[in-house]
C-alpha positions in Angstrom: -4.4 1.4 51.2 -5.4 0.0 47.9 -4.2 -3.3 46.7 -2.7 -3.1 43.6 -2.7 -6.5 41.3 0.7 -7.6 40.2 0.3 -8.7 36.4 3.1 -8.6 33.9 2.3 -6.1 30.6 3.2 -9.2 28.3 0.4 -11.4 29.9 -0.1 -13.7 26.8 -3.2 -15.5 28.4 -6.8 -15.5 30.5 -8.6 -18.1 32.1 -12.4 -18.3 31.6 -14.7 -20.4 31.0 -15.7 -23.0 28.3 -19.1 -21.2 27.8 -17.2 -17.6 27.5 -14.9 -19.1 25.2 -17.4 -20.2 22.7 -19.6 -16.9 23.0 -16.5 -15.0 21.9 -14.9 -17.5 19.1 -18.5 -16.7 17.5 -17.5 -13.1 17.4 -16.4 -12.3 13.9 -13.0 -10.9 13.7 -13.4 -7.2 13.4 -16.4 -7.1 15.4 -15.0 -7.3 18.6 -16.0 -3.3 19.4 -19.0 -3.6 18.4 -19.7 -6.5 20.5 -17.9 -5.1 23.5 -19.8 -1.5 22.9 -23.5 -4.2 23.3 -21.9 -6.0 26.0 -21.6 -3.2 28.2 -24.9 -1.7 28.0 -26.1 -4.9 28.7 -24.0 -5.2 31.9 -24.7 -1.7 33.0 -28.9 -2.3 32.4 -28.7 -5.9 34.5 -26.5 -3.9 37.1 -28.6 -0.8 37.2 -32.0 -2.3 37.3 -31.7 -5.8 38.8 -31.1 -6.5 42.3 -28.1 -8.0 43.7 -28.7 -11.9 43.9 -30.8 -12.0 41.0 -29.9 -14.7 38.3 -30.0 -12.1 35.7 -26.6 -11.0 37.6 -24.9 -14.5 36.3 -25.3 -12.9 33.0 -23.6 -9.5 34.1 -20.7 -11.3 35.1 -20.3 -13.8 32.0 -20.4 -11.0 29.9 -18.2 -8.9 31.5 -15.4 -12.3 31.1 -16.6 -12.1 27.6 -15.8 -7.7 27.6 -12.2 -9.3 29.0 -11.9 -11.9 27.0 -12.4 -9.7 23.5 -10.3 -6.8 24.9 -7.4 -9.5 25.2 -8.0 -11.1 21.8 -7.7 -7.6 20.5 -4.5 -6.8 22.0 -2.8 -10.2 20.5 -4.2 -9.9 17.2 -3.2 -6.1 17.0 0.6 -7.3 18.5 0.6 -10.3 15.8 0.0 -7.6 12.9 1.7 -4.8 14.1 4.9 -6.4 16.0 7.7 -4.4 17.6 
């Protein structure tokens, strides 16, 4: 069996880190796809031809929390301007 994650739809916040944080407040707003769209063809090129343990995989991973991290800022800002 699969283990699903419990997470309430409303979820208002995310944790990660300082370093993501700043990488993704330098995102101009109305960017955010076009820096998710770079993002994951960066992940999928470190993942495809880098192997596993590699330091190149660090960056994989902080970009994906950045890929999460614009995803969520979307979802609020498109809740703050089109409530209800």
């Amino acid at each position: 069996m699969w283990n699903r994650r419990q997470s309430s739809p409303t979820q208002d916040s995310i944790c990660v880190s300082e370093r993501v944080r700043k990488r993704v407040a330098a995102v101009p707003p109305g960017q955010e796809r076009m820096t998710i769209e770079g993002l994951m063809a960066q992940i999928g090129s470190i993942i495809t031809h880098t192997p596993p343990g590699e330091p190149q995989f660090d960056e994989a991973i902080m970009g994906a929390e950045c890929v999460l991290a614009l995803v969520h800022r979307m979802k609020v800002t498109d809740r703050d301007l089109y409530p209800g």
